[in-house]
C-alpha positions in Angstrom: 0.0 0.0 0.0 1.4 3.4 -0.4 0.7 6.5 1.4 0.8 10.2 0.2 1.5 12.9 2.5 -0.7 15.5 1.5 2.3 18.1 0.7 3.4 15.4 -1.8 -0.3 14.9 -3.0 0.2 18.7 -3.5 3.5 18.7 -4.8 4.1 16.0 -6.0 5.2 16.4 -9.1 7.3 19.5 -8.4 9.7 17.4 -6.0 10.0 14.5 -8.3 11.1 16.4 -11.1 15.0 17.4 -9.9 16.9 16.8 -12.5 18.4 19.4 -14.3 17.2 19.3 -17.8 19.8 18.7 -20.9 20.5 22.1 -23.0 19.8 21.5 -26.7 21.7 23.0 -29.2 21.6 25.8 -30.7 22.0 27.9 -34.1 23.0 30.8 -31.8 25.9 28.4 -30.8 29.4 30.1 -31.0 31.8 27.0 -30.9 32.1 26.9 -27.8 33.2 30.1 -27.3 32.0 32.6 -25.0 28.6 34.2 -26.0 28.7 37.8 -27.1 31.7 37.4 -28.7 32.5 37.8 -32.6 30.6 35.6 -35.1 30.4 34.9 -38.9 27.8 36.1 -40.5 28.3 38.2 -44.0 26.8 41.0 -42.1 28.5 40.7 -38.8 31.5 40.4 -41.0 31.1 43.9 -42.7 30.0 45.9 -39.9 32.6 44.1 -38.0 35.4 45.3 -39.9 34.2 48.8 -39.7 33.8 48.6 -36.1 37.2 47.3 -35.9 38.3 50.3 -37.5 36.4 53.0 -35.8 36.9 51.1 -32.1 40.3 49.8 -32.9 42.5 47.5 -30.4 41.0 49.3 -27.1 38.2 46.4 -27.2 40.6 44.2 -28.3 42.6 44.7 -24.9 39.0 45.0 -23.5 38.4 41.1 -24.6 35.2 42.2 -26.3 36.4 40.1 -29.4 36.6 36.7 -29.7 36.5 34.4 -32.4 34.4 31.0 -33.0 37.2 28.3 -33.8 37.4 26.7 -37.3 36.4 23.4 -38.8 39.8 22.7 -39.9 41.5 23.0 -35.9 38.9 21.0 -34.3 40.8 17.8 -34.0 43.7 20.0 -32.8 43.0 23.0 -31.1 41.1 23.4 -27.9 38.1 25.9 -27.7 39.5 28.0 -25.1 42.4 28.5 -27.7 40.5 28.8 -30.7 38.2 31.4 -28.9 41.3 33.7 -28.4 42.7 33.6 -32.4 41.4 34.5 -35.4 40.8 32.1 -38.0 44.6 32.2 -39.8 46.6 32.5 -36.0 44.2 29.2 -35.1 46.0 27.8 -38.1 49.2 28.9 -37.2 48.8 27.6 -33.6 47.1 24.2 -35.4 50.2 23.5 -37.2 52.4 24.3 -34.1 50.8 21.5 -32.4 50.9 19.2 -35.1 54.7 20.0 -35.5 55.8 19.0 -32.0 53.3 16.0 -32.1 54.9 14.6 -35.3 58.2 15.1 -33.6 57.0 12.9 -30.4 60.0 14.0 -28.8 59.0 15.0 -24.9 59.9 18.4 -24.3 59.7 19.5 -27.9 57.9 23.3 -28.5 57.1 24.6 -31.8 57.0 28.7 -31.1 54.4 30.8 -33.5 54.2 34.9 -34.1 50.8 36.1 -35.4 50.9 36.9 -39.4 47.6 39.0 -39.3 47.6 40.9 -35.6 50.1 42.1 -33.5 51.0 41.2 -30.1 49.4 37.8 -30.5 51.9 34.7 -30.0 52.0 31.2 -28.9 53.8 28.1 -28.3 52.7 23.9 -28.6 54.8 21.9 -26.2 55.0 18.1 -25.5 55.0 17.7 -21.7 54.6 13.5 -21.8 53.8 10.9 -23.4 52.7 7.1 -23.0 50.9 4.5 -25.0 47.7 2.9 -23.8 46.9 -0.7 -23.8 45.1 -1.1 -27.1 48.4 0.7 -28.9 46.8 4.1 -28.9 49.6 6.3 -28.4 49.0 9.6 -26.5 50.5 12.8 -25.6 50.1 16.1 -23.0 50.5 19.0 -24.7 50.3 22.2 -23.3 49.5 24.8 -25.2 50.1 28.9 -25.0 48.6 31.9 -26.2 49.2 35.7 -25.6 46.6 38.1 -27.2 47.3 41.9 -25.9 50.1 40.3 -23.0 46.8 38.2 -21.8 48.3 34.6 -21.1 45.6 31.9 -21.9 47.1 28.3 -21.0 46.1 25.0 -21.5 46.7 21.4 -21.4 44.9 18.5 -23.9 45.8 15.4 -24.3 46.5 13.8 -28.1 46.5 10.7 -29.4 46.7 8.5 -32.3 45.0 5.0 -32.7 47.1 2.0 -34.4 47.1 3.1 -38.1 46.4 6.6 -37.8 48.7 9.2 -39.0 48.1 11.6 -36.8 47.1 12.8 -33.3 43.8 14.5 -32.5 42.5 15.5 -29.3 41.2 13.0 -27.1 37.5 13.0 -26.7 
């Protein structure tokens, strides 16, 4: 037999209900990257560029820009890089990391220097490495940008399955 207090008979299915419900996605998703932040539409595109003129690098050091990351750094670059660089520097910091992971060599950096903005740099390194049980073969990697003397750091881990080519980031 079951019994109902009468504040569950009354609220019943308010206290059931706790879990926290899964966000869908969106088309207003930016990547990953922070919202607010710079996107890709043609017309954000054109108005951006004048506002980049007429604003010029004070919102830049502000942080107001940001940048969605690319298709072609996903397996390689983390978001909270790829939100920090424009699309041609997250290339630039892409190939960095695929430099020093072709290398395998622990300890190995591959330095990069912005082509398209200034003071914007960064740096891949290999910080270990080891191979898992199956043969995967993995690496840390730390990774380091400086947009406006604004360190962003962070560490992912790589790997490449038996007969792969390359290493992406680990899910």
């Amino acid at each position: 037999m079951l019994a109902v207090t009468p504040a569950e008979a009354q609220f019943g299915s308010l206290l059931r209900k706790v879990t926290t419900p899964t966000p869908k996605p969106s088309e207003d998703d930016n990547g990953g990257c922070p919202k607010g932040k710079k996107g890709s539409s043609a017309g954000r595109k054109v108005l951006g560029g004048v506002l980049d003129e007429a604003i010029g690098s004070a919102a830049s050091r502000a942080g107001v820009y940001s940048y969605v990351p690319i298709a072609e750094v996903s397996g390689t670059l983390t978001n909270a890089i790829a939100c920090k660089l424009d699309p041609a520097e997250q290339v630039q910091a892409a190939a960095a990391t695929e430099e020093v992971t072709r290398g395998e060599a622990v300890g190995a950096t591959a330095n990069w220097t912005s082509e398209t903005r200034e003071n914007v740099t960064g740096s891949s390194t290999v910080q270990s490495k080891n191979k898992l049980a199956d043969g995967t073969s993995c690496m840390n990697v730390t990774d380091i940008v400086i947009v406006e003397g604004e360190e962003t750091r962070v560490s992912k881990k790589m790997c490449r399955g038996p007969g792969q080519s390359r290493y992406v980031l680990a899910a």
